[in-house]
C-alpha positions in Angstrom: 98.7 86.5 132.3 97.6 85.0 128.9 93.8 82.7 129.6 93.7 79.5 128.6 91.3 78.3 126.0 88.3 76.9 128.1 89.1 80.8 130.5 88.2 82.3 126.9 85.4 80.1 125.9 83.6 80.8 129.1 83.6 84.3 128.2 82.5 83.8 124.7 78.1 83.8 124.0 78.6 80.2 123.1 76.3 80.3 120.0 78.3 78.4 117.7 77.5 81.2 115.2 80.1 80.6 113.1 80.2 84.2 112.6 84.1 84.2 113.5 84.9 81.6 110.9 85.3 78.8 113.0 83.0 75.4 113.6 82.4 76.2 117.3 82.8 78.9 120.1 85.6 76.5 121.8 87.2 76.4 118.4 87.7 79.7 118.6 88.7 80.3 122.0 91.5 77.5 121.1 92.5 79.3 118.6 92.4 83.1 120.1 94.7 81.5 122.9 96.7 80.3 120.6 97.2 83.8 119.4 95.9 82.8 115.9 92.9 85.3 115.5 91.7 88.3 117.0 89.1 88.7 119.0 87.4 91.3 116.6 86.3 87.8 114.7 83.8 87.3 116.9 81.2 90.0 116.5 78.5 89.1 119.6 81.5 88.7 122.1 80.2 91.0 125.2 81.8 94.8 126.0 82.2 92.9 129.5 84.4 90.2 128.1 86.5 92.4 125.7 87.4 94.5 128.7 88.1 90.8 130.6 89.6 89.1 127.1 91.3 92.3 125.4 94.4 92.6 127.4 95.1 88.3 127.7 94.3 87.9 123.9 96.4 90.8 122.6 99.2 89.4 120.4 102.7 89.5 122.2 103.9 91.7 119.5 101.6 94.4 118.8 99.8 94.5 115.4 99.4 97.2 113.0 99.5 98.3 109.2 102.7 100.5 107.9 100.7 102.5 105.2 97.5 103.1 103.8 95.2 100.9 101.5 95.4 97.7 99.4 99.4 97.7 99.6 99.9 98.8 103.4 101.9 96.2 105.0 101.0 94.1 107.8 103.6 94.5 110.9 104.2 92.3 114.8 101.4 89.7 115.4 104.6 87.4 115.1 103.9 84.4 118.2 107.2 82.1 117.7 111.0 82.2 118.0 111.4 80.2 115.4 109.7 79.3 112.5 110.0 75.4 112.9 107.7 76.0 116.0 105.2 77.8 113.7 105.1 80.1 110.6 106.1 83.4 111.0 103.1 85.5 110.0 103.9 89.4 108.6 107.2 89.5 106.3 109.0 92.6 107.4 108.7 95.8 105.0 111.8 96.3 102.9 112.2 100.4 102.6 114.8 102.9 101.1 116.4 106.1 102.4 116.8 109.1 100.7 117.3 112.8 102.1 115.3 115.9 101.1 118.4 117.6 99.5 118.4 115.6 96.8 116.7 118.0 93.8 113.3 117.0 92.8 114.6 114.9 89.2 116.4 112.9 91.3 113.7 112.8 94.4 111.2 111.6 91.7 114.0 109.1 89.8 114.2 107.1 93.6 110.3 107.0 93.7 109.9 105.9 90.7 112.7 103.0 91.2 110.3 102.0 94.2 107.4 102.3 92.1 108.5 99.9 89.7 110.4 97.7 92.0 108.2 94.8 92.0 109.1 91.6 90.3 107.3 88.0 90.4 109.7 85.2 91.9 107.9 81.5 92.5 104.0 83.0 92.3 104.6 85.4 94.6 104.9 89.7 93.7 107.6 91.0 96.0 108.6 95.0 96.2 110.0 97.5 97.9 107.3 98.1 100.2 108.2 102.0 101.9 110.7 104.9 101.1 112.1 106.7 104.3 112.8 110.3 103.6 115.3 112.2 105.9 115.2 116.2 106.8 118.9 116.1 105.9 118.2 119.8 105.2 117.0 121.1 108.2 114.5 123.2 106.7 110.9 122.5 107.2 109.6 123.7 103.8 111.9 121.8 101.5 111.2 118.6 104.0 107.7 119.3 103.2 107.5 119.8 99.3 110.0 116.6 99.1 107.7 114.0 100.7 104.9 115.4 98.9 106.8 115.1 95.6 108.0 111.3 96.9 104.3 110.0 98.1 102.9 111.5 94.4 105.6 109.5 92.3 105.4 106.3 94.2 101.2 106.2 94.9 101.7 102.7 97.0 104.6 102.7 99.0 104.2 103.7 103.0 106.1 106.8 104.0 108.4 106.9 106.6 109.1 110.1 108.1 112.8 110.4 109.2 112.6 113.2 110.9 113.8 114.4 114.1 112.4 117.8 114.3 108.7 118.0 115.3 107.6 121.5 113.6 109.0 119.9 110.5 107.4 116.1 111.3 104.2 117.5 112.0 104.2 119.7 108.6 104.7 116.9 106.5 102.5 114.3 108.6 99.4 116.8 108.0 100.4 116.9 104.0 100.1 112.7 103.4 98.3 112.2 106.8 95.9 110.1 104.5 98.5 108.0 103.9 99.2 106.8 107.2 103.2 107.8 107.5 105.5 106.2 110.1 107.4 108.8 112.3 110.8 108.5 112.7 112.0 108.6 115.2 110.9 110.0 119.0 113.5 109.5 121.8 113.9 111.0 125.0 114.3 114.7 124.4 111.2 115.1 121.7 109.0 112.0 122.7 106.4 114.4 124.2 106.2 116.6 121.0 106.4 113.3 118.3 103.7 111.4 120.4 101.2 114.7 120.6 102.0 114.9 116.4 101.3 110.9 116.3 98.5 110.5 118.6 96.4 113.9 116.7 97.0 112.5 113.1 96.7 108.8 114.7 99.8 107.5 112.6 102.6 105.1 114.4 106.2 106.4 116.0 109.4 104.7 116.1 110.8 105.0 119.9 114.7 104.7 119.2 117.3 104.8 122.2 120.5 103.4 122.6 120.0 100.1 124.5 117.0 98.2 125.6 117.0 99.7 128.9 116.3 103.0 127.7 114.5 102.0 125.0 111.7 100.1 127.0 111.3 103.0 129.4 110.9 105.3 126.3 107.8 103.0 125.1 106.4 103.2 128.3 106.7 106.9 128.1 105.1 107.4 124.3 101.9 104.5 125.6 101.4 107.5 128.5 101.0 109.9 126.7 98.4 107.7 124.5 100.3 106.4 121.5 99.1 103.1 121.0 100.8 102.0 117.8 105.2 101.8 118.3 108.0 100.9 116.0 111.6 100.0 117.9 115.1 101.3 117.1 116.8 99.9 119.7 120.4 101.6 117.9 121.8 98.5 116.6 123.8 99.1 113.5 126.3 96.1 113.1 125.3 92.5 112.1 126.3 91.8 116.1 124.1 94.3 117.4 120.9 93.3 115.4 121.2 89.8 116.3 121.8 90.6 119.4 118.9 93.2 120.3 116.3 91.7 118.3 116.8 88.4 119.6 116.7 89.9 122.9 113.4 91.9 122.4 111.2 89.3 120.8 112.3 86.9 123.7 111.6 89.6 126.2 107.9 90.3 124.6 107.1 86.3 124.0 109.0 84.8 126.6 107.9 87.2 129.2 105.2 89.2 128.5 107.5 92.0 129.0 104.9 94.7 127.1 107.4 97.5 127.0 109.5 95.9 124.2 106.3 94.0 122.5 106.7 95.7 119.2 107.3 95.3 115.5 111.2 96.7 114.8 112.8 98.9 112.5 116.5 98.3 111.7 118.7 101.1 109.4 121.1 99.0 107.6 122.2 101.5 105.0 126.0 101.3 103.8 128.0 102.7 101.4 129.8 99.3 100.4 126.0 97.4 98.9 127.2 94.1 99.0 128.0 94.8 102.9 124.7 96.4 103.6 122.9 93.2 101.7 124.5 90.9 103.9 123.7 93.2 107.2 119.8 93.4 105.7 119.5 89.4 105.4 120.1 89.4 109.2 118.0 91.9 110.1 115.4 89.7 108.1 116.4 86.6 109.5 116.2 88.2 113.1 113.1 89.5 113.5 113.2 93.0 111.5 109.6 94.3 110.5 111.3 97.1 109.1 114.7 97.1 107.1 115.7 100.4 105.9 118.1 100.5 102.4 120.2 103.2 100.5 119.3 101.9 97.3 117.1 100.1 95.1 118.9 97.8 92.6 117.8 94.9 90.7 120.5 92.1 92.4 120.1 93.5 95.8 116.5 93.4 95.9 116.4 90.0 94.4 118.3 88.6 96.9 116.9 90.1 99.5 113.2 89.1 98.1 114.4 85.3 98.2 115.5 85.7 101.8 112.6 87.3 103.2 110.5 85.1 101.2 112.4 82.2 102.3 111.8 82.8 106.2 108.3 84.2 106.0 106.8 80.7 104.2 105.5 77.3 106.1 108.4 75.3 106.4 105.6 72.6 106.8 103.8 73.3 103.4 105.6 72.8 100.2 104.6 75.8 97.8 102.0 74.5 95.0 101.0 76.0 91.7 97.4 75.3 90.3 96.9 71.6 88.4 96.0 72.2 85.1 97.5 72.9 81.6 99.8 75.6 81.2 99.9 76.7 77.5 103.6 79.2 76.9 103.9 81.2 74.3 100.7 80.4 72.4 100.7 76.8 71.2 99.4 75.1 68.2 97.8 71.6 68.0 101.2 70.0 67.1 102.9 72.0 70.0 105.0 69.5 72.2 103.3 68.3 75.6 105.7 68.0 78.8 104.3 67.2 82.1 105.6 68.1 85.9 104.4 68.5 89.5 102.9 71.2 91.1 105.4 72.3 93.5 106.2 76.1 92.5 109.7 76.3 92.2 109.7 73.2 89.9 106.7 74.8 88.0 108.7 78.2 87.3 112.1 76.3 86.7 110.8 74.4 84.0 108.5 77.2 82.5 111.0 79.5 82.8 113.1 77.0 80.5 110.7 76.4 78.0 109.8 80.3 77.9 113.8 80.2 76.9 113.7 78.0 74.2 111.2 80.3 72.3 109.3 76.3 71.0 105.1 77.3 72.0 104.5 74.4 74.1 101.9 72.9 77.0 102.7 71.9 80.6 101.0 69.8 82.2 101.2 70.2 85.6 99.9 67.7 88.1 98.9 68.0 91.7 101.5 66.0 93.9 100.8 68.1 97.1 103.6 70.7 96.3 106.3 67.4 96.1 108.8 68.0 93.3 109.2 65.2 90.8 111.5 62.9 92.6 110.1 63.6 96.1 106.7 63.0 94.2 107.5 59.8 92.9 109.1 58.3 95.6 105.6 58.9 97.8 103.7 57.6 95.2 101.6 60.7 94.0 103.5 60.7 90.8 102.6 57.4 89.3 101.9 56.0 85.9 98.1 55.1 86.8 97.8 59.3 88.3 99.6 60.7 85.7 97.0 59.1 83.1 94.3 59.7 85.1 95.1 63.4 85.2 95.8 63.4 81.3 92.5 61.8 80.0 90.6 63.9 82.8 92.2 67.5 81.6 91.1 67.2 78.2 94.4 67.7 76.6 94.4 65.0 73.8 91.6 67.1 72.0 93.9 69.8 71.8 96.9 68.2 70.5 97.1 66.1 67.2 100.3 63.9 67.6 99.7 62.5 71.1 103.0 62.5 72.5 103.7 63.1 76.4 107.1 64.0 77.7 108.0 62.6 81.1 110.9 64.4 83.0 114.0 62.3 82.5 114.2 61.7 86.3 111.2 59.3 86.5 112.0 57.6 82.9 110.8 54.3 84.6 107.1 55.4 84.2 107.5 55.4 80.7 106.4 51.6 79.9 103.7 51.9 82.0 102.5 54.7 81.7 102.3 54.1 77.7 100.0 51.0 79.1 97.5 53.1 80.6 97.4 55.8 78.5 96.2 54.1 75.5 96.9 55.8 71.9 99.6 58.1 73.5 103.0 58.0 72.7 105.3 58.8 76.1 108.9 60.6 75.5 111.6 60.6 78.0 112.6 64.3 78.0 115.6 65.6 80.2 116.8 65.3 83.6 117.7 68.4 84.1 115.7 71.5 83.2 119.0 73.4 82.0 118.8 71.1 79.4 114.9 72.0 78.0 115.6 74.5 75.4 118.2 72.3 73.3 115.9 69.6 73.8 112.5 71.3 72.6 114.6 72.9 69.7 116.2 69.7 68.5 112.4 68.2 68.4 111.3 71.3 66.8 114.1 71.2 63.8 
């Protein structure tokens, strides 16, 4: 049964080191109740009261890295249902397929895809975070020399194993053990063999069974025989099944304590119709997937898939903010136009995305409105004529600039007279309402 906050702080030395990051000892026993820390924070915490605090402050959903190094990827620790209850913590890896019988041009073509799969969307750099590679041949060696060839061409992706034969698993755990692979998969008839090869290399296993019956006795099986760290394929293929499964297991592990089914998931949603397997792989993301396993890596697909996963996995209580200060794009000069926004980041890369496009060098300000966009921002009164001039005298921009011109967005056009009042010696332009419209603008000030 999970302790309560005071249970934990009893256990606790009750320095108020601050060691753990936190103010006080009851601070952080709040917290660790909560499920919001680990109790490896605290570093004078008692062997006595890990043995007493280590079970009841374990995360529902066990927590664990899929790879090796700066890029591995964070899976479980998740606490909530739903993500207006509280953020969702670890976005689920996004991973491609590919079999070993595929000859080693086009093994290293799909690693490299991987490799340079990362693009920049609102601030954030989102990728293709692991490549699955499948013993599709059924020989050993040639399994082998393929995932070495795949781990060398894409040097920061995790490696899945998808592999049901153990001689052929164990070969190629032992090549890239360093890198931490996830085994795929053990289920009732090879679980002994996978979880002797994942327990001696100390490297995850996926438990996969048809059904969550079978699947939670499985996991109780592979924790026996000393296999700490589990993946779940519960057999769900369809949108229907995923929904169903992984809403059922993540209400089972927070709902219940049910430890059998408390860990991170792996859903296959490869299909031969891509459109299809998108819209399968958004519900696996939506649902609860740590792990969504692709056929492919293209440019559209990941894009979309990015903006989902990106979508679920932020604070739907904090608005997304980019740095206050002056953006300069495409190397300005002194008589370089001056525009001005907010801070919230999907306004930010709108706008600077627009003015990138109308190839004008130009400066952005851009203001800190606590991640509000410009309407939103104005209406709460954190975009206002007196702040905005405030911000412009303080940022030192005028000394950069010779014809002192500030362009407001076209939505608050109202500022404009007084704004001009408190800026003194500046001229303010009304610039569009709609960012679509930036580049015609720009150029038709430039010509």
């Amino acid at each position: 049964m999970a302790l309560t906050g005071i249970q934990i702080f009893k256990l606790l030395p009750k320095t108020n080191c601050k060691k753990c990051g936190f103010p006080t000892c009851l601070a952080f026993a709040m917290k660790l109740a909560q499920g919001g820390v680990e109790l490896s924070a605290c570093p004078d915490v008692s062997e006595e009261a890990k043995n007493t605090l280590g079970e009841a402050s374990a995360p529902p959903i066990r927590s664990f890295s899929l790879g090796s190094g700066d890029m591995a990827v964070k899976m479980g620790g998740e606490n909530v249902m739903f993500r207006h209850d509280k953020k969702f913590i670890n976005p689920c890896a996004l991973a491609i397929n590919i079999t070993d019988t595929l000859s080693n041009d086009e093994l290293a073509a799909k690693a490299e895809e991987v490799a340079a799969s990362e693009m920049e969307r609102v601030g954030q750099k989102l990728r293709i975070d692991a490549i699955s590679i499948e013993c599709a041949s059924g020989d050993a060696a040639k399994y082998e020399a393929a995932v070495k060839l795949v781990a060398d061409k894409a040097p920061d992706a995790a490696i899945i194993l998808n592999c049901k034969d153990a001689g052929a698993a164990e070969a190629a755990v032992k090549a890239i053990a360093d890198r931490k692979p996830l085994i795929y998969c053990a289920t009732d008839e090879n679980a002994e063999a996978m979880a002797n090869i994942a327990k001696t290399n100390s490297v995850p296993l996926v438990a996969c069974a048809d059904g969550l019956e079978a699947l939670s006795a499985l996991t109780e099986k592979i924790k026996d025989l000393g296999v700490e760290d589990i993946v779940l394929d519960s057999g769900a293929k369809t949108a229907k099944e995923i929904i169903e499964n992984n809403t059922q297991i993540r209400r089972s592990a927070l709902k219940k304590s049910f430890k059998p089914l408390g860990y991170p998931i792996i859903n296959f949603v490869t299909r031969d119709d891509a459109m299809l397997e998108t819209s399968i792989a958004s519900v696996a993301i939506a649902k609860y997937a740590s792990i969504v396993v692709l056929s492919s890596v293209e440019k559209w697909k990941n894009l979309a898939l990015y903006t989902v996963r990106q979508n679920i996995y932020t604070d739907p209580q904090v608005p997304m903010q980019v740095e206050q200060k002056i953006y300069e794009i495409s190397e300005p000069t002194a008589d370089s136009p001056l525009m001005i926004t907010t801070n919230f980041s999907l306004t930010y890369f709108i706008v600077s995305g627009e003015v990138e496009n109308s190839k004008v060098p130009s400066r952005l300000a851009v203001m800190d409105c606590e991640g509000l966009s410009v309407l939103t921002a104005w209406a709460a009164g954190k975009f206002t004529a007196a702040k905005i001039a405030q911000f412009i005298t303080e940022s030192g921009v005028g000394d950069q600039v010779n014809n002192k011109e500030l362009i407001l967005p076209g939505q608050v056009a109202i500022l404009s007279g007084a704004l001009e009042d408190k800026l003194e010696g500046w001229k303010i332009t009304v610039g569009p309402r709609e960012a679509n419209a930036i580049p015609t603008y720009l150029k038709s000030k430039e010509a």
